[in-house]
C-alpha positions as CSV (number, residue, x, y, z in Angstrom):
1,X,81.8,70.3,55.1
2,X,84.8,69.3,57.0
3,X,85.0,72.8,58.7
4,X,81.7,72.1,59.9
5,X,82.5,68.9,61.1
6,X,85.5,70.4,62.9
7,X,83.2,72.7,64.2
8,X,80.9,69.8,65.8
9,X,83.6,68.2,67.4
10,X,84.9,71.2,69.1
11,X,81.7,71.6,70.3
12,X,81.3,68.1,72.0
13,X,84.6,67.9,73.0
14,X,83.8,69.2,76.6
15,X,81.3,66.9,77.0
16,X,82.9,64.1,76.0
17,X,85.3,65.2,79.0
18,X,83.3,66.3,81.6
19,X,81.1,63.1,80.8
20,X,83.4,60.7,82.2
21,X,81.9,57.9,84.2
22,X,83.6,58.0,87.9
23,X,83.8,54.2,88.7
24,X,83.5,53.2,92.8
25,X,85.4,50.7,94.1
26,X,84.0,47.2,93.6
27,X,84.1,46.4,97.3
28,X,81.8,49.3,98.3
29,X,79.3,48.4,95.2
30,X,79.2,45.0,97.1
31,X,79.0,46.5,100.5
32,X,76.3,48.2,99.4
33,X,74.4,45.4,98.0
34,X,74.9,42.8,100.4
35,X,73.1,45.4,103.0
36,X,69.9,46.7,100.8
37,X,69.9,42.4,100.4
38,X,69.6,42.7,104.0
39,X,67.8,45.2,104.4
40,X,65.1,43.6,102.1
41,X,64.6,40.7,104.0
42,X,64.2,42.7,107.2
43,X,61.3,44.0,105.5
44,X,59.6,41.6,104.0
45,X,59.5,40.0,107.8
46,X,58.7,43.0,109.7
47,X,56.4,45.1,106.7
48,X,54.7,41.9,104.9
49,X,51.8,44.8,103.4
50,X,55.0,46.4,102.0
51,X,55.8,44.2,98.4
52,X,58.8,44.2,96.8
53,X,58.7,45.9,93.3
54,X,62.0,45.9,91.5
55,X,65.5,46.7,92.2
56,X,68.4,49.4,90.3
57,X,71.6,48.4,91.2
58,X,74.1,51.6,90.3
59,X,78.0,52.3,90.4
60,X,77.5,53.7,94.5
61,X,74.7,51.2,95.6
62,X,71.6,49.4,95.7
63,X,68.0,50.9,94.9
64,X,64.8,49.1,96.2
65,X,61.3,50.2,95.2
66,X,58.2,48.8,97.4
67,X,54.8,49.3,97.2
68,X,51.5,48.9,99.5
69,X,48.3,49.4,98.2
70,X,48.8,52.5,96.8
71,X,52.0,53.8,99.1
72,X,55.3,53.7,97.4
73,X,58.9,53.7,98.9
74,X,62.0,53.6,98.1
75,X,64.9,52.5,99.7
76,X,68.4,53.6,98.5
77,X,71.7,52.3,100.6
78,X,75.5,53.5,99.1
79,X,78.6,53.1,100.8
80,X,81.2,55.4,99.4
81,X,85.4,56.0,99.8
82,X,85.5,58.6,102.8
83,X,83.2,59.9,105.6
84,X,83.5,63.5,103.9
85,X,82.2,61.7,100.0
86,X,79.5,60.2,101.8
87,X,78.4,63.6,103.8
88,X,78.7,65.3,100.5
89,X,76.2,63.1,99.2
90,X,73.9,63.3,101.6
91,X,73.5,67.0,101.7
92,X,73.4,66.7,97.8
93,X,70.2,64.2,98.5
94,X,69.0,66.8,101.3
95,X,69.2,69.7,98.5
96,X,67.9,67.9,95.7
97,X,64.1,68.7,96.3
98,X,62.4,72.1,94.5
99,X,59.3,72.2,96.9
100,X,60.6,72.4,100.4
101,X,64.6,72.2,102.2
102,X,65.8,69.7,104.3
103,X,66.0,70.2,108.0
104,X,68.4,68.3,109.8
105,X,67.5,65.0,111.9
106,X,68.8,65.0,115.2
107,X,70.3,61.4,117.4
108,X,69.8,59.4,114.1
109,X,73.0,58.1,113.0
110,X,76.3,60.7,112.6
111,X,74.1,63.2,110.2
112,X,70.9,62.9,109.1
113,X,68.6,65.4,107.5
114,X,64.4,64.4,106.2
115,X,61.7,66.4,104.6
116,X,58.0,66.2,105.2
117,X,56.2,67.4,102.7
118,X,52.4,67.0,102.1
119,X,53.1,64.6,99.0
120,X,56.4,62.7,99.9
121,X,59.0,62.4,103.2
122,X,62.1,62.0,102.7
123,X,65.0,60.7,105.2
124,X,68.8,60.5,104.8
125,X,71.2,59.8,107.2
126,X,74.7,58.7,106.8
127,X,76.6,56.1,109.4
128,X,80.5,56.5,108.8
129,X,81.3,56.1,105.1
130,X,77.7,54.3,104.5
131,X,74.1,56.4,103.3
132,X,70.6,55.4,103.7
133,X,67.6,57.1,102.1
134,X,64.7,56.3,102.0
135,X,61.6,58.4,100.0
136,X,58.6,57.5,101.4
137,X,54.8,58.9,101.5
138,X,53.8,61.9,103.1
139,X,53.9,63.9,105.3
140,X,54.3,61.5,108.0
141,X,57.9,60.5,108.7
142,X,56.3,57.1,110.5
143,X,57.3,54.4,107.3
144,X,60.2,56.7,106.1
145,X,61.7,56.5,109.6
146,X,60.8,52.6,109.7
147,X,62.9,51.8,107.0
148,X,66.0,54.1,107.4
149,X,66.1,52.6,111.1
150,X,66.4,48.7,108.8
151,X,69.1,50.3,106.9
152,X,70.9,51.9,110.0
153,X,70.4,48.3,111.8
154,X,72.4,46.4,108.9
155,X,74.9,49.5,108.4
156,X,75.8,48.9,112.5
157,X,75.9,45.1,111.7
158,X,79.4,45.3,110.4
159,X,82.2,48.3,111.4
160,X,83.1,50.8,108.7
């Protein structure tokens, strides 16, 4: 019995390493939240069909969920360490989907990539060390592109 419970912690003990939480600096968390708060009124002035549904709040930012008639949306703003953590990111975002690729969105912020796909679109761009995506319904990039330009407005608001 105690070989076997040996056994089962020599088993888990990888993931109880790799599974380490990696915690952001507090200021960024903030950052990030005091723009998607921005962000949200912006919208609710400009997009009154669009209601707000809820909000995730995770360690790299701020997640708002909106909903009209039967559209849904999502707005996602993180602002991370370093210009290279947050370009990383976004072309994890931009590689993240199983039905098309991203292709990359020109004179929109410093990188930007979307997807339009008959269900969904999908923008990201990233300004400095700050990351707006936005999922939105498809396949026009119309709403998507909306929104990012709310969270690029507030991101220019304040210097990285």
């Amino acid at each position: 019995m105690i070989r076997n419970l040996s056994l089962i912690l020599l088993l888990c003990a990888p993931f109880a390493v790799t599974g380490q939480i990696r915690y952001s600096d507090p200021t960024n968390r903030n950052e990030a939240k005091r723009i998607a708060e921005n962000v949200e009124r912006t919208v609710k002035v400009k997009e009154p069909k669009w209601k707000w549904k809820y909000i995730l709040a995770s360690e790299f930012g701020s997640h708002y969920y909106f909903k009209s008639g039967k559209k849904e949306l999502d707005i996602s703003i993180y602002v991370f360490d370093s210009v290279e953590e947050a370009s990383k990111q976004l072309e994890f975002h931009g590689n993240s989907s199983s039905l098309t690729a991203s292709l990359e969105l020109k004179g929109v912020g410093d990188e930007g990539f979307y997807i339009s796909h008959q269900y969904f679109s999908w923008i990201g761009v990233r300004k400095g060390r700050r990351l707006v995506v936005v999922h939105g319904p498809g396949p026009n990039l119309t709403v998507t592109m909306r929104f990012v330009s709310y969270g690029l407005a507030e991101m220019e608001s304040k210097p990285n």
